[in-house]
N, C-alpha and C positions, 0 to 999 in steps of 0.2 A: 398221397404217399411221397414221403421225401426219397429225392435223387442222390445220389451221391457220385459226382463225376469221376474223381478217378476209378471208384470201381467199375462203373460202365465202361470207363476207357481200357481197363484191365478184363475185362467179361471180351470186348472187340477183339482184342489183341488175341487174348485164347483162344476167341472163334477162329481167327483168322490165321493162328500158328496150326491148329489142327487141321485145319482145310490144306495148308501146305505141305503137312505131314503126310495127310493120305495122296497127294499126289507125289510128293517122292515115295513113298512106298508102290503107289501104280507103277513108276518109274522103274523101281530097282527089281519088280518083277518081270517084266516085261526085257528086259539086258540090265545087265550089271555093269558098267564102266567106274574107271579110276575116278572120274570126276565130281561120283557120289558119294566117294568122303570128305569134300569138301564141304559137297552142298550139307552132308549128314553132319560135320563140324558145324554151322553155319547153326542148325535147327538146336543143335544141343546148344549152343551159346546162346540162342533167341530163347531157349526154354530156359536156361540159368536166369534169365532177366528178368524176364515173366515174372519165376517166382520171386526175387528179389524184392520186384514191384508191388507184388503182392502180401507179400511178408509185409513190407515198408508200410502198405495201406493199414494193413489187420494191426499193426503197432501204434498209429497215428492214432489210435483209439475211438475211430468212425464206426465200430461194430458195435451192433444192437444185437 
């Protein structure tokens, strides 16, 4: 089976934006302070990238 590295590197990056997702959402339940809209700006900017990145890949015309 052929690899295709950046999309692995884009599948990591997902895992690991989600994983950080649900721990600020642990976060914002448990107290709500001012400090989680930044963190919450921070995730929305890593999630604009993501897909960018992934956009870029599915254009590069590596999909089968």
């Amino acid at each position: 089976m052929r690899r295709d590295k950046l999309l692995e590197q884009a599948i990591s990056e997902a895992e690991s934006f989600l994983r950080e997702c649900k721990v600020y959402q642990k976060r914002i339940n448990e107290s709500y302070v001012s400090f989680h809209l930044i963190e919450r700006g921070t995730l929305k900017a890593r999630s604009l990238l993501l897909i960018r990145k992934l956009q870029a890949w599915r254009k590069s015309g590596s999909v089968e």
